[in-house]
C-alpha positions as CSV (number, residue, x, y, z in Angstrom):
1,X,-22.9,76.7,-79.0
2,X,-21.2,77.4,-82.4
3,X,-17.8,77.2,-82.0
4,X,-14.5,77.0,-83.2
5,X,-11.4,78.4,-81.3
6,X,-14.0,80.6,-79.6
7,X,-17.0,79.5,-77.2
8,X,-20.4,81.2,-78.9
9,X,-18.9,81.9,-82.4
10,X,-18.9,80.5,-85.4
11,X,-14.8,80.2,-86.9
12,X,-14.0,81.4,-90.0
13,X,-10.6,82.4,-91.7
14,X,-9.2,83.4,-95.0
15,X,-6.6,81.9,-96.4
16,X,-5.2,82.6,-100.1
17,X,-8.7,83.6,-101.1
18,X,-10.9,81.5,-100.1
19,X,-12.7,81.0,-96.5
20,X,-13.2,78.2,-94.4
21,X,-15.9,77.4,-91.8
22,X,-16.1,75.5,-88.8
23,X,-19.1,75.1,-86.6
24,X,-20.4,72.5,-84.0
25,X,-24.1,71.7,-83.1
26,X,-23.7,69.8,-79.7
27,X,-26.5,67.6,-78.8
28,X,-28.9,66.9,-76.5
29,X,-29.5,70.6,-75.0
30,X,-33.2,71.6,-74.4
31,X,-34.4,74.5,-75.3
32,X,-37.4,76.6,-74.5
33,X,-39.3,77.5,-77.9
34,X,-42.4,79.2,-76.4
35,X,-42.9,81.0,-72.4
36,X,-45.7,79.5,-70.8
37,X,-48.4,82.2,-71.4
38,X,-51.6,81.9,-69.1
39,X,-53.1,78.4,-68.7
40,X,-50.5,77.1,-71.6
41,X,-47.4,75.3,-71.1
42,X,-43.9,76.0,-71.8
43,X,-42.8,74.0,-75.0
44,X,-39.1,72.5,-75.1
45,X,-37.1,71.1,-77.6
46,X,-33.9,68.8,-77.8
47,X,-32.1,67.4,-80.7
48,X,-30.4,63.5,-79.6
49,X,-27.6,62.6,-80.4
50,X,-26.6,61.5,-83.8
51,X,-29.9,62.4,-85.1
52,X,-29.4,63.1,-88.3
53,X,-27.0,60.2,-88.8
54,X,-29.2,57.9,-91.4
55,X,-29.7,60.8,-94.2
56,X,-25.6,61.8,-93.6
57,X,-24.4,58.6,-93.3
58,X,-25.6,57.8,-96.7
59,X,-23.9,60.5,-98.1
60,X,-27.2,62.5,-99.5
61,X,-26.6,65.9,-100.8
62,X,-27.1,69.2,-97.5
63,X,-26.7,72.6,-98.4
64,X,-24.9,74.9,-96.3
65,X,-27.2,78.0,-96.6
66,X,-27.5,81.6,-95.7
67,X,-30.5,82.4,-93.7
68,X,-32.3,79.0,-94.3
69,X,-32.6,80.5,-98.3
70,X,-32.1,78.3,-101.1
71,X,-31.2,81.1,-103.5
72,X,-28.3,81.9,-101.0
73,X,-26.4,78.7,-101.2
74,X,-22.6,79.3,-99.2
75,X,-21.5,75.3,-99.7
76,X,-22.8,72.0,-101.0
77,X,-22.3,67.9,-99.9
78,X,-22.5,67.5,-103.8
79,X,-20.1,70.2,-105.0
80,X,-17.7,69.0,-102.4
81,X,-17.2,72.1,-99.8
82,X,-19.5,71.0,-97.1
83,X,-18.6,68.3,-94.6
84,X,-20.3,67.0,-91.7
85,X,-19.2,64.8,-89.2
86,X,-21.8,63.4,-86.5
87,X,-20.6,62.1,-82.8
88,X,-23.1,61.2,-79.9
89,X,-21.7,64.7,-78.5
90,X,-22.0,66.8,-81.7
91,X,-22.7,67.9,-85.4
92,X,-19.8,69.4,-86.8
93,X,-19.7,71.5,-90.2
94,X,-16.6,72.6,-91.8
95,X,-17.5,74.4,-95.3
96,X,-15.0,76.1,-97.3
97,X,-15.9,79.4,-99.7
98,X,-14.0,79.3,-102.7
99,X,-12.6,83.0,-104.2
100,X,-14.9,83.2,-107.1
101,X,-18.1,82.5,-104.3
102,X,-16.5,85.1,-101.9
103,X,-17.3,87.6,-105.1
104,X,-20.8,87.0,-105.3
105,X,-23.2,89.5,-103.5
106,X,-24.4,87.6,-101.2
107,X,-21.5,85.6,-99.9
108,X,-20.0,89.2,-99.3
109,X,-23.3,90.2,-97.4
110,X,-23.0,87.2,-95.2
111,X,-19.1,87.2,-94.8
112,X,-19.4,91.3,-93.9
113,X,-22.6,90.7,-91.3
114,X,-20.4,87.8,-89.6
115,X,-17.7,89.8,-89.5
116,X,-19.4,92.4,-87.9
117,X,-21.0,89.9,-85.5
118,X,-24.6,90.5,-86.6
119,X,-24.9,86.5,-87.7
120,X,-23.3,83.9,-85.0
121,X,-25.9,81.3,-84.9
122,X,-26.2,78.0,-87.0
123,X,-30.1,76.3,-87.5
124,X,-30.6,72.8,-89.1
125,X,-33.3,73.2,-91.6
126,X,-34.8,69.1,-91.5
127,X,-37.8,67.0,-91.6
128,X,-38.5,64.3,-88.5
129,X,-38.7,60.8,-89.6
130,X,-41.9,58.5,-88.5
131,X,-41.7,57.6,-85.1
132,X,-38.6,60.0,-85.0
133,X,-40.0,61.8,-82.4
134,X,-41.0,61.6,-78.5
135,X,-42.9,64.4,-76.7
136,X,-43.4,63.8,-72.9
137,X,-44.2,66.2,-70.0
138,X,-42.3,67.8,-67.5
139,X,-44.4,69.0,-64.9
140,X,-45.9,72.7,-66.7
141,X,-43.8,71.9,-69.9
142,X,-44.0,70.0,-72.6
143,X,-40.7,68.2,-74.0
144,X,-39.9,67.4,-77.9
145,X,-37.4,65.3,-78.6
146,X,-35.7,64.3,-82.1
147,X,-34.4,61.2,-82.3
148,X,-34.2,60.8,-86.2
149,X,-34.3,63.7,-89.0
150,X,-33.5,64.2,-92.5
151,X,-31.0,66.7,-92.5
152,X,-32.0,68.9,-95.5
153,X,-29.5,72.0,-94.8
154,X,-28.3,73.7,-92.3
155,X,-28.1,77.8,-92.2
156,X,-25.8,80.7,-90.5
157,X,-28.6,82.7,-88.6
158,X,-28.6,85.7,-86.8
159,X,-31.6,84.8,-84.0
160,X,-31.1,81.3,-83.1
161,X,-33.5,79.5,-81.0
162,X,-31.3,77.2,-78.7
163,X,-29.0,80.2,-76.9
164,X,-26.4,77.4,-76.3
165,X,-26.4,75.8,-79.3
166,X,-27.2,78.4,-81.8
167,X,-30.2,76.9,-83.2
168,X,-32.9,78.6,-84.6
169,X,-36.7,77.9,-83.6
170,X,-39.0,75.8,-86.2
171,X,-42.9,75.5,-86.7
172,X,-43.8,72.1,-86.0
173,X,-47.0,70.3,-85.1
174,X,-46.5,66.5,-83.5
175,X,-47.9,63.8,-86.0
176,X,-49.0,60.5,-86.2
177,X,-49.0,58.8,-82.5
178,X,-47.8,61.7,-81.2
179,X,-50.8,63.8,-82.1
180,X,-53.0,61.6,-81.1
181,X,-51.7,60.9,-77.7
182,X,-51.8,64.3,-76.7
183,X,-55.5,65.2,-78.3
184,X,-57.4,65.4,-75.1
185,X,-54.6,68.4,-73.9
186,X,-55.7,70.5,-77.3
187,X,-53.2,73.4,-75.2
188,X,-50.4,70.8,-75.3
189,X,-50.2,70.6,-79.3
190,X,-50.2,73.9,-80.3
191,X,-46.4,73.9,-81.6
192,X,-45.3,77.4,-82.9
């Protein structure tokens, strides 16, 4: 869940201009990116806990974005309005919209669709490290679990994919080992 004061929202407020936003990720929740349909199996996801810690932890630059879009930057590590702080229970960002940002189009846009509680949901955009990855079955399903990513940026969403924690679904196909563990199940790797 995204949350601040409120289960299931993200937190913002405005003070003297500019807007601040709080959010937390929690960890390790599953959840189901694709229905088992026919013969297939359901596919589940779950981020560890303090997954992303190696990339953040090293202070590397993550943009706080609208809608996973680069041209629609709300907060930077580098420009010094983004914050994220990693626990073995959670991810939390805290991102603070200056005045001047709140005047530009899309800010407004994004500010106005929150406000009107079209976009709740938070979605790390990242890339899994080797070996950063397990995937094991469970019974007719299929589990993914990150255990190491490079957090690249994380996004306000309006459809997440993880209904507890706000996330938003991601392609992915296993690699390396993973892959070629699971070729002789050629339904088990077909990742959306």
């Amino acid at each position: 869940m995204l949350w601040g004061a409120h289960v299931g929202s993200l937190e913002l407020r405005t003070e003297g201009g500019e807007t601040r936003l709080r959010a937390t990720f929690p960890y390790g929740l599953e959840t189901v990116l694709a229905e088992r349909v026919g013969m297939g199996r359901e596919r589940r996801e779950m981020i560890a806990a303090r997954a992303f810690a190696d990339r953040l932890e090293r202070g590397e630059d993550v943009h706080f974005l609208s809608g996973h879009d680069f041209n629609k930057p709300l907060a930077s590590r580098s420009a010094g309005s983004l914050t994220l702080t990693e626990t073995d229970e959670a991810l939390t960002v805290e991102a603070t919209i200056s005045a001047d940002m709140g005047q530009v189009s899309y800010v407004r846009d994004f500010l106005n669709a929150h406000k009107a509680g079209l976009i709740r949901g938070l979605s790390p955009g990242f890339r899994v490290r080797p070996g950063g990855e397990t995937v094991e079955e469970r019974g007719t399903a299929i589990l993914r679990t990150i255990r190491a990513a490079d957090l690249i940026e994380i996004s306000a969403v309006t459809k997440p994919a993880y209904p507890q924690a706000q996330i938003e679904a991601r392609n992915w196909q296993p690699l390396g080992e993973v892959a070629k563990r699971m070729t002789h199940r050629p339904a088990a790797i077909r990742w959306r």
